[in-house]
C-alpha positions as CSV (number, residue, x, y, z in Angstrom):
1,X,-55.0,17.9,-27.8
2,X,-51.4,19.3,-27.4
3,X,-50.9,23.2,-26.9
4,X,-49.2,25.0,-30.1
5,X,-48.6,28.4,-30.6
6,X,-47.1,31.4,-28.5
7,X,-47.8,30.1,-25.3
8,X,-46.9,26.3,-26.2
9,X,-44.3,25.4,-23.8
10,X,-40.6,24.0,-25.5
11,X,-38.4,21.9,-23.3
12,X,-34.6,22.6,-24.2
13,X,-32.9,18.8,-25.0
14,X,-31.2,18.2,-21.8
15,X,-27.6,19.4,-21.3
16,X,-24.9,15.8,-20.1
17,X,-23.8,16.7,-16.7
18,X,-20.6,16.9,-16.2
19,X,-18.7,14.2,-15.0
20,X,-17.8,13.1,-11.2
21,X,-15.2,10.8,-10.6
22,X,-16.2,9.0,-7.3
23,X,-13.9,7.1,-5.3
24,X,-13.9,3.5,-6.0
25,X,-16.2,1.3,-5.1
26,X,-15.1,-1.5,-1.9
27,X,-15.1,-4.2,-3.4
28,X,-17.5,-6.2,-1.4
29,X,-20.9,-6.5,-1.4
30,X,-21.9,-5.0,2.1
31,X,-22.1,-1.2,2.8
32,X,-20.5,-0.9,5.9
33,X,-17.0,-2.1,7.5
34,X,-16.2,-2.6,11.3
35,X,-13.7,0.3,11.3
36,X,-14.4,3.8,10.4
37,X,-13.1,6.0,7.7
38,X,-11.0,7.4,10.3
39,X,-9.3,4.5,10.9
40,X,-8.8,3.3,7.8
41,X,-6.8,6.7,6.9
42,X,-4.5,6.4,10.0
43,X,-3.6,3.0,9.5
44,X,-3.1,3.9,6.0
45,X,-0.2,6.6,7.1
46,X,1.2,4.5,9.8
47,X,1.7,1.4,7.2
48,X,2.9,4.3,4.5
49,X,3.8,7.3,5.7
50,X,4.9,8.8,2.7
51,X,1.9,8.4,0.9
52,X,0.1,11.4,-0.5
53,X,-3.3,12.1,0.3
54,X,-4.3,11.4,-3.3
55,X,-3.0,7.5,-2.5
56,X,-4.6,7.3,0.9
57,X,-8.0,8.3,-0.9
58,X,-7.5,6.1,-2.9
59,X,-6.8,2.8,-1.0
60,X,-9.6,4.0,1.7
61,X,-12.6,4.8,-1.3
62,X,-13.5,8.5,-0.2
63,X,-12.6,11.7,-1.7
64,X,-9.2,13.7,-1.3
65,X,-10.8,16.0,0.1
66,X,-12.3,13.9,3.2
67,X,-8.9,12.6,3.7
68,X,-8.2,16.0,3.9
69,X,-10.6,16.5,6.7
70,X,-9.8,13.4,8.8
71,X,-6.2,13.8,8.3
72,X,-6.9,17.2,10.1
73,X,-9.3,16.1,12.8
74,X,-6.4,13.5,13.9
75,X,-3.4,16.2,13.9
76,X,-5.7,18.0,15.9
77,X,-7.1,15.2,18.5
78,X,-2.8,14.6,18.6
79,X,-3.2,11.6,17.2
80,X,-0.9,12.2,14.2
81,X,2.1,14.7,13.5
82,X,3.0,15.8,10.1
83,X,6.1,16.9,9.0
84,X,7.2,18.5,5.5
85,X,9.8,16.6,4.0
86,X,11.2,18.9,1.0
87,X,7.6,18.7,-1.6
88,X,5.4,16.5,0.8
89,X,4.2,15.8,4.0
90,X,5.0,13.2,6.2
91,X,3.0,11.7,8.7
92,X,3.6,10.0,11.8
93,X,1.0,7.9,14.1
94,X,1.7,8.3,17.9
95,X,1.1,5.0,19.0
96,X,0.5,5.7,22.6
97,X,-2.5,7.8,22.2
98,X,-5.7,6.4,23.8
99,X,-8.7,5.0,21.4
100,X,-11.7,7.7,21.9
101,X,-14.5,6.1,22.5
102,X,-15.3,4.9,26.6
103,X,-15.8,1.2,25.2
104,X,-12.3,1.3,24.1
105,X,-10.6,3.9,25.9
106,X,-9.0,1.4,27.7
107,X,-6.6,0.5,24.5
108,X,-4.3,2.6,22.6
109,X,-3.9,3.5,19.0
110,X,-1.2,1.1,18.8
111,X,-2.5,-1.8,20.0
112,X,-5.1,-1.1,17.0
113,X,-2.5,-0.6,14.2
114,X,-0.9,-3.8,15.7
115,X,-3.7,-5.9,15.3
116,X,-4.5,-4.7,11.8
117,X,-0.8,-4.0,10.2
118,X,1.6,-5.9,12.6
119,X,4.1,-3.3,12.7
């Protein structure tokens, strides 16, 4: 028999949450790609350099704000420079850096963004 009364517990309707726009989905089926986020962000800037982070989210499928991040963690491993061109930023890959991990250490960033864009 339900509770009524003064100690009969009400449940408030439940409030929408409010909406989160998440990045686009990849469109394939699979959850994972050979390349990292990381790389998919600096070949983004070496193909475009102009582009704003917004864009580069965009084309990668993560947040701004991650872009934000990585964008950082490669200035500061030297594997990127950034200049301010009047509004914006501008980035610039530096091809001759070496990839970080011992497997592929052996190869530089430029033989990478090669393979992948051609330029």
């Amino acid at each position: 028999m339900p509770r009524t009364g003064p100690r009969s517990r009400r449940t408030a309707p439940a409030q929408p949450k409010a909406a989160v726009t998440a990045p686009p989905a990849i469109d394939s089926p699979h959850r994972w790609t050979f390349l990292s986020n990381h790389a998919h962000v600096l070949i983004c800037l070496h193909a475009q350099p102009e582009l704003v982070l917004r864009q580069v989210a965009a084309q990668v499928g993560i947040t701004e704000r991650a872009v934000q991040r990585i964008v950082q963690d490669l200035e500061e491993g030297g594997f990127i420079e950034r200049e301010r061109v009047g509004r914006k930023n501008q980035y610039r890959v530096l091809p001759d850096e070496a990839l970080r991990h011992p497997i592929e250490a052996h190869r530089k960033i430029g033989d990478l963004l090669n393979l992948i864009v051609g330029k």
